[in-house]
ZADO-1210 file (C-alpha; in nm, 4 decimals, padded with zeros to 6 digits):
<atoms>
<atom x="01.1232" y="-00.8230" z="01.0201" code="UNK" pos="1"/>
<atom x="01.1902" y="-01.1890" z="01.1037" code="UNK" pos="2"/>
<atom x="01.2411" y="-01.1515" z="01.4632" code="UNK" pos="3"/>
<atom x="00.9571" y="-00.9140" z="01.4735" code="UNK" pos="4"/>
<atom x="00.7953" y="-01.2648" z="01.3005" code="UNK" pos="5"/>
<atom x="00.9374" y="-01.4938" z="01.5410" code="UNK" pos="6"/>
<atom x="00.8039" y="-01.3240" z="01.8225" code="UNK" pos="7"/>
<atom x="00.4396" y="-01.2864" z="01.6893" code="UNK" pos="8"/>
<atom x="00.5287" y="-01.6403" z="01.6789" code="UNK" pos="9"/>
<atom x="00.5512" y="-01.6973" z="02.0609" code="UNK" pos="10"/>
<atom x="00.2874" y="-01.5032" z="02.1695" code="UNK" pos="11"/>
<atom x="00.0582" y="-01.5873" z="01.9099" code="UNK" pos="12"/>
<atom x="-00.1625" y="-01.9229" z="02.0350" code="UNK" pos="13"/>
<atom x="-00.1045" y="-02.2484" z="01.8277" code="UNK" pos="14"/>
<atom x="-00.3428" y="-02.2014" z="01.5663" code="UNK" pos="15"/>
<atom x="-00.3787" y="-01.8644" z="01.5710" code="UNK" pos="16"/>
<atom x="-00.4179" y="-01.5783" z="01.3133" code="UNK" pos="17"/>
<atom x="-00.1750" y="-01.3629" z="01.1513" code="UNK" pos="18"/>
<atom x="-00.2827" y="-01.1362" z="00.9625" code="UNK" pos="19"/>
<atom x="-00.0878" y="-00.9105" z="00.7094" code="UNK" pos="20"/>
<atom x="-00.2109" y="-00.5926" z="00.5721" code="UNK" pos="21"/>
<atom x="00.0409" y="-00.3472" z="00.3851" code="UNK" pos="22"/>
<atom x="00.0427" y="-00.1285" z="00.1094" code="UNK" pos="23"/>
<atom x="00.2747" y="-00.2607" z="-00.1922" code="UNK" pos="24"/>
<atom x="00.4185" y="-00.0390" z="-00.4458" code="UNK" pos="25"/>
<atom x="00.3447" y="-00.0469" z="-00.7950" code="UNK" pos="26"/>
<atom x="00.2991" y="00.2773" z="-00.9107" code="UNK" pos="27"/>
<atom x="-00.0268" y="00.4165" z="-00.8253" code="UNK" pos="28"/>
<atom x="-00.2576" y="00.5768" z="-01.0251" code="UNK" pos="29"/>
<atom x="-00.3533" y="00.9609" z="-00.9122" code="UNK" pos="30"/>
<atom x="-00.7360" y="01.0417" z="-01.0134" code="UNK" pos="31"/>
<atom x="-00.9774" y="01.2975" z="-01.0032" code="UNK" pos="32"/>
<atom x="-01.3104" y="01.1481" z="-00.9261" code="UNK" pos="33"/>
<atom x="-01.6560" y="01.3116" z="-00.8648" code="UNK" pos="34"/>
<atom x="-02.0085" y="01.1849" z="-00.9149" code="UNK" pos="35"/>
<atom x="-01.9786" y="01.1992" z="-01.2421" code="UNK" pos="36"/>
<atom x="-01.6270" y="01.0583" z="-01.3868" code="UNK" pos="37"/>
<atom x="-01.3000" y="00.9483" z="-01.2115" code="UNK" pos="38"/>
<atom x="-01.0141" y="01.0347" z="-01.4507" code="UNK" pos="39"/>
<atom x="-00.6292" y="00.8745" z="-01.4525" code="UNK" pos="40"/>
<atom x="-00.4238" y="01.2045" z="-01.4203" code="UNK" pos="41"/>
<atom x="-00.1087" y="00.9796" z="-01.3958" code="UNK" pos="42"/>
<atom x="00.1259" y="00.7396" z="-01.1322" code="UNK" pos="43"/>
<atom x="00.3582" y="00.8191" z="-00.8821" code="UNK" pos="44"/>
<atom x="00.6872" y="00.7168" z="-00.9231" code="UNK" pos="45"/>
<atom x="00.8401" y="00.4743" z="-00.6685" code="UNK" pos="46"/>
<atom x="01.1929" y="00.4746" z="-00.5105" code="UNK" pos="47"/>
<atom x="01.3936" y="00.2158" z="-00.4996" code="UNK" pos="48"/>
<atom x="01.3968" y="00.1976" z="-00.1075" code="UNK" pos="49"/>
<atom x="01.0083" y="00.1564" z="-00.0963" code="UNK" pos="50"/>
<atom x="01.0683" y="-00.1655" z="-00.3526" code="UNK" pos="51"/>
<atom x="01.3424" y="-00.3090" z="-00.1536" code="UNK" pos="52"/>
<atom x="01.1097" y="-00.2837" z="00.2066" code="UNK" pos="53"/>
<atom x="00.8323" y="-00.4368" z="-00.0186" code="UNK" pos="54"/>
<atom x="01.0843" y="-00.7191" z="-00.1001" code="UNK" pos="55"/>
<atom x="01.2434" y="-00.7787" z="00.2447" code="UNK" pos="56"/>
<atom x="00.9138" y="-00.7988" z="00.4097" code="UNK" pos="57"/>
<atom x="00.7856" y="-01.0553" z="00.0685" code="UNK" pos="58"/>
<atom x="01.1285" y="-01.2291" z="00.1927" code="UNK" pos="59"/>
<atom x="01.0710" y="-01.2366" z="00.4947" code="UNK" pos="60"/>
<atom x="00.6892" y="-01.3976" z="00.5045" code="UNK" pos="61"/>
<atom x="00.8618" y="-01.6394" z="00.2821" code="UNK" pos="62"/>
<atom x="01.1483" y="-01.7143" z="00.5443" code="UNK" pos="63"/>
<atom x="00.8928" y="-01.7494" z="00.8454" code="UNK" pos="64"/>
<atom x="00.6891" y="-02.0068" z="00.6156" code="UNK" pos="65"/>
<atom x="00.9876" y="-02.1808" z="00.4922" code="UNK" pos="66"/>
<atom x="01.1060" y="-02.2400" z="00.9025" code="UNK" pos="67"/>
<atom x="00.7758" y="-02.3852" z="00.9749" code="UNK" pos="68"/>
<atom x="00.6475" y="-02.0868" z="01.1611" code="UNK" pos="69"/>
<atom x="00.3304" y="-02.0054" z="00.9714" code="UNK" pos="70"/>
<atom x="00.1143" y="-02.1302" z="00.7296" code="UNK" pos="71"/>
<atom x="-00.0387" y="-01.8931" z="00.4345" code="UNK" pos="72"/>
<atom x="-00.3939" y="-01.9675" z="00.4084" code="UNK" pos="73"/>
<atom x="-00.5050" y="-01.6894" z="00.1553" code="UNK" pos="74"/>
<atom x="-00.3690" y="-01.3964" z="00.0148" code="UNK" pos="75"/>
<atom x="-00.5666" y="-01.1058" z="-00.1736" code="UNK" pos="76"/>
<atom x="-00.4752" y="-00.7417" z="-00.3541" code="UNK" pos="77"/>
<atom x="-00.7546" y="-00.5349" z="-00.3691" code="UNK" pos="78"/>
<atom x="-00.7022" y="-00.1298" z="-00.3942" code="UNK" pos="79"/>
<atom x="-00.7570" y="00.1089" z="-00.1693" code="UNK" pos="80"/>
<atom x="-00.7964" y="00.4979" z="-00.1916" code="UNK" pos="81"/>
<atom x="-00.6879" y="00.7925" z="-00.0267" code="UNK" pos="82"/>
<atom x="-00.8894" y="01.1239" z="-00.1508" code="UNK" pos="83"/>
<atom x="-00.8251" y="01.4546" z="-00.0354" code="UNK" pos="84"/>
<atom x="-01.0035" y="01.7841" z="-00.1116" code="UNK" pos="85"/>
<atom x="-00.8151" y="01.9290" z="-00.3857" code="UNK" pos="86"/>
<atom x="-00.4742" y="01.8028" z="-00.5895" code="UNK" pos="87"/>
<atom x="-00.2243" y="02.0968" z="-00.3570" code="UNK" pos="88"/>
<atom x="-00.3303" y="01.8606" z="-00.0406" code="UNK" pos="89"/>
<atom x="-00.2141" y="01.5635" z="-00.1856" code="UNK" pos="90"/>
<atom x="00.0868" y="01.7128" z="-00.2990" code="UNK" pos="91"/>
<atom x="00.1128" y="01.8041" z="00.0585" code="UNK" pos="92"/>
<atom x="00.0043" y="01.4633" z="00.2050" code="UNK" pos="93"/>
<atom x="00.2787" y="01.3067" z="-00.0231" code="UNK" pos="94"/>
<atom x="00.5733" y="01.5213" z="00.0751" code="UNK" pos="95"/>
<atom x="00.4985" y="01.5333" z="00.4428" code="UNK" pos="96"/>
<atom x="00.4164" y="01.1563" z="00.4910" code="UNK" pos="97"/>
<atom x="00.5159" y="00.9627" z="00.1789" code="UNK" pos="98"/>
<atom x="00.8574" y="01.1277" z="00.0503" code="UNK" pos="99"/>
<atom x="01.0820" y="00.8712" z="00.1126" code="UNK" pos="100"/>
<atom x="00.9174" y="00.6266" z="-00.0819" code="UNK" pos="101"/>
<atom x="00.7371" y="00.8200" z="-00.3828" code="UNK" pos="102"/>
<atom x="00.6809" y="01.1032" z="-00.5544" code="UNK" pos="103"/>
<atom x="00.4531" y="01.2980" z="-00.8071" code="UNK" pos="104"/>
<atom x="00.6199" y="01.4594" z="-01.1535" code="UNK" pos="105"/>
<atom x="00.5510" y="01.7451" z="-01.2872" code="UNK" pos="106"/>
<atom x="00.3427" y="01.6411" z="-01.5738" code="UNK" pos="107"/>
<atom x="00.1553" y="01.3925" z="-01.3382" code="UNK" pos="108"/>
<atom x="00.0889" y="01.7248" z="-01.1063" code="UNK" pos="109"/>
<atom x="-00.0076" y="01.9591" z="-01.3952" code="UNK" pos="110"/>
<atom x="-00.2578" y="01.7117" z="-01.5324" code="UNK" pos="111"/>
<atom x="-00.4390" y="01.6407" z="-01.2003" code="UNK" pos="112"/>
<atom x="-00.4313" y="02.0619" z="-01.1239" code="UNK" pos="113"/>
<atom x="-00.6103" y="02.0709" z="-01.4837" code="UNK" pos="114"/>
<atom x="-00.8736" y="01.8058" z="-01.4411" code="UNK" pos="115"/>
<atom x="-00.9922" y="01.9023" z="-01.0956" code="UNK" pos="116"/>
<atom x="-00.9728" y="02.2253" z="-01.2304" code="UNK" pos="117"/>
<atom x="-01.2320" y="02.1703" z="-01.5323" code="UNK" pos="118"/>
<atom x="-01.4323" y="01.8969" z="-01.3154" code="UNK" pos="119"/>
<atom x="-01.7419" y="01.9478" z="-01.1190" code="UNK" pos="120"/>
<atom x="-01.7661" y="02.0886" z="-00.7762" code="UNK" pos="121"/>
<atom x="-01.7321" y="01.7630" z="-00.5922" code="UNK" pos="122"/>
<atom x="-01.4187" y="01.6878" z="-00.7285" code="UNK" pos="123"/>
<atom x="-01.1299" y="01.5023" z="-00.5333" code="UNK" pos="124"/>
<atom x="-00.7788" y="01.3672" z="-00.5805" code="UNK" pos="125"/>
<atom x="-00.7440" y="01.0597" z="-00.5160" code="UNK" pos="126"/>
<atom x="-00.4508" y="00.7816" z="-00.5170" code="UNK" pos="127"/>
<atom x="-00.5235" y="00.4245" z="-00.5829" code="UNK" pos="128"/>
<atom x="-00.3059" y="00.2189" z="-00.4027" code="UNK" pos="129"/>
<atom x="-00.2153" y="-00.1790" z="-00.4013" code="UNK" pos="130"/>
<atom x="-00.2720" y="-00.3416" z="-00.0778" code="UNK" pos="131"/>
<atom x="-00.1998" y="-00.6843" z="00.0090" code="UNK" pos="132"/>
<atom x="-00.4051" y="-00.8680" z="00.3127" code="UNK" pos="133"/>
<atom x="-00.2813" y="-01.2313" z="00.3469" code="UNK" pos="134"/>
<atom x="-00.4154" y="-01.4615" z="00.6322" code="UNK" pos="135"/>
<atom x="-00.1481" y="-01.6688" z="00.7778" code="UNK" pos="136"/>
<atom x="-00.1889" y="-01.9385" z="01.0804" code="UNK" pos="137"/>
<atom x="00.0962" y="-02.0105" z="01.3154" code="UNK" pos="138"/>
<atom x="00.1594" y="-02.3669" z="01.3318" code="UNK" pos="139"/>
<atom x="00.1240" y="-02.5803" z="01.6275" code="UNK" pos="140"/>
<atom x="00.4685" y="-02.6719" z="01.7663" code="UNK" pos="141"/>
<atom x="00.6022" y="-02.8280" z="02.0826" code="UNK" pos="142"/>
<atom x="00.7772" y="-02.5272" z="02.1664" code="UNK" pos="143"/>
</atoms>
């Protein structure tokens, strides 16, 4: 990631914007929401390889501001949720797109099953997720 860095570096204008928008892991809360309530069912569980591509990228922000490259300005977590239709799309949506990095247990799936279950008609699942947005500058240099 810090080449990928140093070359939004060159073609990024002296005092120009970077920004950075990712997801980070921390395990994620699954809901049921309607109009009415939004329960916790439970969290994923996060694999190590999804932590260690949170913490190389961290690293490498840190590396690109340590050489002088870019300056952080601001930096923000706010959450962010995906909601499907019922809780056997998720489960779908998480092994098709998202199985390298998490999962859902079984209690975690038998819980969310049971509340959208017993909820009203409008009922989704949902998945909170952490996201990080951090505003970065590139620093004027001679070269």
């Amino acid at each position: 990631m810090v080449h990928a860095l140093s070359e939004i570096r060159r073609v990024l204008i002296p005092n120009g914007i970077l920004i950075d928008l990712r997801p980070l892991l921390s395990r994620w809360e699954v809901e049921v929401a309607s109009a009415r309530e939004t329960r916790i069912t439970g969290k994923v569980n996060d694999f190590e390889v999804g932590i260690a591509d949170d913490t190389a990228a961290n690293r490498s922000m840190a590396e690109a501001e340590s050489n002088g490259w870019f300056i952080r300005e601001r930096e923000e977590f706010f959450s962010y949720v995906y909601s499907w239709d019922t809780p056997h799309d998720m489960e779908e949506w998480i092994d098709d797109e998202w199985n390298d990095f998490i999962e859902l247990d079984e209690a975690t799936q038998r819980s969310t099953r049971s509340a959208w279950a017993l909820s009203d008609g409008d009922a989704r699942a949902q998945l909170r997720i952490k996201m990080l947005i951090g505003r970065w500058r590139r620093v004027k240099t001679r070269d």
